[in-house]
N, C-alpha and C positions, 0 to 999 in steps of 0.2 A: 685523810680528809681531802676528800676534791674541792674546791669551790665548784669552777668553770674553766674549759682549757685557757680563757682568754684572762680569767683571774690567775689561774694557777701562773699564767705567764708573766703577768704583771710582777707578781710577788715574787719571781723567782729575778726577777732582773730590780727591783726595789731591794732585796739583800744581795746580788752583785754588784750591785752600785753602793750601796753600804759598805759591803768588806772590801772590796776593792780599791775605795776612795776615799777610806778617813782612816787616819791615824789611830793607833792604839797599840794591841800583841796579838799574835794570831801564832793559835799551833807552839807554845812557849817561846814564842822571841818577839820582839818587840817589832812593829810594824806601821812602814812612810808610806804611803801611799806615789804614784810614781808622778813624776811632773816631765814639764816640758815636752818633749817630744813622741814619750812614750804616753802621755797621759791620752791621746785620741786612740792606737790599739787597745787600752787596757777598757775607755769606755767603750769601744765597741764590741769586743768582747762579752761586756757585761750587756750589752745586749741583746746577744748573739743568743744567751743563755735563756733567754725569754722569747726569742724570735729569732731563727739561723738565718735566716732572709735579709736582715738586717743591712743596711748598704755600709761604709764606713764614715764616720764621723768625721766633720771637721775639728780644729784647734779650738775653734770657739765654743762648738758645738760640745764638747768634750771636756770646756772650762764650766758652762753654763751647768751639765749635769755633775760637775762634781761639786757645785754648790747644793743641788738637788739632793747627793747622797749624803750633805753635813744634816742637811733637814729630814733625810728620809732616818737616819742613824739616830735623831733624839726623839724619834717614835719609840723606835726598840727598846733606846735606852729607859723611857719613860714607863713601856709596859715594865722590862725587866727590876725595874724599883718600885713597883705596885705601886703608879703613878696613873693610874688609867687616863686621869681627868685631863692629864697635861697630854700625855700622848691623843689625846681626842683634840685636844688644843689646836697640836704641831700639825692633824692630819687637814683640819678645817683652814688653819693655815696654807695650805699646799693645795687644798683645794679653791679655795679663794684667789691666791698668785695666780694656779693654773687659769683659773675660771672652766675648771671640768666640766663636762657636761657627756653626760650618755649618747649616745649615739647607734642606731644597728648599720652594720657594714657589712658587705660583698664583696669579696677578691679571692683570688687564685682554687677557683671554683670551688669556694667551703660555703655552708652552710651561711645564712643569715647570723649572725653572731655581734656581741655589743661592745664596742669599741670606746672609751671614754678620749675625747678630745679635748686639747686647751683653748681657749678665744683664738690662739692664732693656731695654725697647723706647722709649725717647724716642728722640727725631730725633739729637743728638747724639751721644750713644751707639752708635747702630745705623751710625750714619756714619763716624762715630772705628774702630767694630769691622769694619767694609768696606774701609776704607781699610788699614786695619794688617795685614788677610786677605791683600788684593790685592797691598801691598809684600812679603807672605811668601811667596806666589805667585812674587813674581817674584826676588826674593833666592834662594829657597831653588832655584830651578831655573835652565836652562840661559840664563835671561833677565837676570842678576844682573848684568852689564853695559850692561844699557839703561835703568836709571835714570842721569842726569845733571843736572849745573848748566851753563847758558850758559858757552861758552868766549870767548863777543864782548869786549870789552873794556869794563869798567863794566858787566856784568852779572850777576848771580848769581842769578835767575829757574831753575826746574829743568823737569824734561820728564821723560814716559818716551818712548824711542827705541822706535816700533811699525814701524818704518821695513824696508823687505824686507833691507836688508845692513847696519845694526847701527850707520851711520855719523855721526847725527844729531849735530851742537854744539853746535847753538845752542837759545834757546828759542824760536824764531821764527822767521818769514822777514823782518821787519824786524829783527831783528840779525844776520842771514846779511847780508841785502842792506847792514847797516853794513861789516861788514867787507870786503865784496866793494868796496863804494868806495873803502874805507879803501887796498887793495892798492894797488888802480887807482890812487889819488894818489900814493900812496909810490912804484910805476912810473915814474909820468909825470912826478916830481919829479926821481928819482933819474936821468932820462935828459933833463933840461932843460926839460920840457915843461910844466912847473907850469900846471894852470888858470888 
């Protein structure tokens, strides 16, 4: 499912900035998110993922959004517990902080395209208010089922599902390919065959 390249970018740096910055497990092991010094590479990274162009982050810039990723993380969490109404809470919330607002934008000779902006123009802001756009985007319409959190076991990593039938579980293909082993032994076990 496409949205818009510039939705699809948002969304894709709203679950970077999720697994990258809040604590949980990822991939079977337990997972910190990084602090201090690393913490400004890892959010720019997580931006990079949405937008290569991206310049690099400050310290503060990189503390601010990883407040942004505790807020953007109890969206997922909210859909993935058939919570719809809170996760619409959390994004009106993010919407409101940012004071988002649509915008159409012009640069690096593309097309007219719709940029969603916060009351002020810093990087953090502008990102928090893209990110909380593109989760309304996709809540408030026929897409509100394809945000998710990993169903693999020991993971809680999240995704949006752009996938053409809707079916996506995991957040990866390394914790697909976990599980898919996992059957295979419990198979092999179960019919004497233990590796």
């Amino acid at each position: 499912m496409n949205f818009s390249s510039h939705i699809d970018a948002v969304l894709t740096v709203a679950v970077a900035l999720a697994n990258s910055l809040t604590p949980g497990e990822a991939r079977g092991r337990g997972y910190a998110p990084p602090e201090g010094d690393e913490l400004p590479a890892v959010v720019t990274a997580a931006l990079r993922a949405g937008r290569a162009d991206t310049r690099d982050v400050s310290g503060a810039e990189a503390a601010e959004l990883s407040a942004v990723a505790a807020d953007l993380r109890r969206v997922f969490d909210a859909v993935a517990a058939g919570r719809p109404d809170d996760a619409a809470g959390q994004v009106n919330s993010l919407l409101r902080s940012t004071g988002a607002r649509p915008w159409l934008d012009r640069h690096d000779d593309e097309p007219w395209h719709l940029h969603f902006h916060g009351a002020n123009d810093s990087l953090a802001t502008g990102w928090a208010a893209g990110c909380a756009t593109g989760l309304a985007i996709v809540l408030g319409g026929d897409g509100h089922g394809r945000l998710g959190t990993c169903t693999a076991d020991r993971c809680d990593r999240v995704y949006v599902d752009a996938s053409r039938n809707g079916t996506k579980r995991f957040c990866s293909t390394a914790c697909q390919n976990r599980v898919k082993a996992a059957a295979f032994r419990a198979r092999q076990a179960a019919q004497g065959n233990a590796p």
